[in-house]
C-alpha positions in Angstrom: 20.6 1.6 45.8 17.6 2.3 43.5 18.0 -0.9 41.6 18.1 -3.4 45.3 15.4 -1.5 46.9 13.4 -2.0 43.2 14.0 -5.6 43.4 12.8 -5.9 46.7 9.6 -4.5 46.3 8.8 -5.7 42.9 9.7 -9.0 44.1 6.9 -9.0 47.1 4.1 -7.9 43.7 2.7 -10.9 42.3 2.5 -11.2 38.3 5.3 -9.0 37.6 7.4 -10.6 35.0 9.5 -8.1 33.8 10.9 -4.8 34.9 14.0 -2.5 33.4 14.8 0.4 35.1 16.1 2.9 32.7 17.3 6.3 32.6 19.0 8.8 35.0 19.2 6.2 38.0 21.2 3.7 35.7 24.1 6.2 34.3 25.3 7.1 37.6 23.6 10.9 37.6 21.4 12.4 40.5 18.1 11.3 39.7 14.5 13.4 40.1 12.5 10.2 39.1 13.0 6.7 38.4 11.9 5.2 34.8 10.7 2.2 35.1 9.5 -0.4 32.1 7.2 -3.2 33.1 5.3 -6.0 31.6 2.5 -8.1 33.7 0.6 -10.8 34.0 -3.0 -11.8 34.6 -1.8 -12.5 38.3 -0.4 -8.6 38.3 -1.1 -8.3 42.4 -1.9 -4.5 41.9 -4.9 -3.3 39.7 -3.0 -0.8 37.2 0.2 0.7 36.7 -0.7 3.8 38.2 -1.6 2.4 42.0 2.0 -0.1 41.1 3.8 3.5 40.3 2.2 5.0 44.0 3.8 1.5 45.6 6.7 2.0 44.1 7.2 6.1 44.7 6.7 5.3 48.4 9.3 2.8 48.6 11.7 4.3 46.3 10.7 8.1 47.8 11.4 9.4 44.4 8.7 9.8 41.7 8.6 7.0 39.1 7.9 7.2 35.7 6.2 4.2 34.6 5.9 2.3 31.2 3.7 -0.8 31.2 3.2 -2.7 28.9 -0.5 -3.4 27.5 -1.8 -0.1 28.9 -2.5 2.1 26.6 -2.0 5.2 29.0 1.4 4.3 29.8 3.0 2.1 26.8 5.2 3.7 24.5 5.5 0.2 21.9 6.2 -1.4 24.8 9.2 -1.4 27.5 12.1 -2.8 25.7 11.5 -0.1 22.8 11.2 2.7 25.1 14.7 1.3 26.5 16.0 1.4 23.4 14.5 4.8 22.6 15.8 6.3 25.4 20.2 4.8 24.4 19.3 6.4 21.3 18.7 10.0 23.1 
């Protein structure tokens, strides 16, 4: 459900060439938000992870939590570590 309807829109972003969604929405649980990792590209079609987290809280209709990649507001070593951060517990 979360994970199709991610694809979708994240497919229609230009410059988006990674995204993991992590957390609650992945282990089967009711979810309050969506944690999202994401890593873009100069041709990123929307200026800044926080206007791609508002896209993606209105198609999703849950709030997202957003790790990018290169942003120093958002990045926590990058997505893949915050993945791995967040098996760990």
């Amino acid at each position: 459900m979360a994970v199709e309807r991610l694809r979708q829109v994240l497919d229609d972003i230009p410059g988006v060439k990674i995204a993991v969604l992590f957390g609650s929405a992945i282990r089967g649980r009711p979810v309050r938000d969506v944690d999202v990792g994401i890593c873009l590209d100069s041709k990123a079609g929307l200026k800044g992870p926080a206007k791609m987290a508002n896209v993606l809280e209105d198609a999703l209709g849950v709030p997202v939590d957003l790790a990018s990649e290169g942003d120093p507001q958002t990045e926590v070593e990058g997505p893949a570590r915050r993945v791995e951060a967040d098996r760990k517990g």
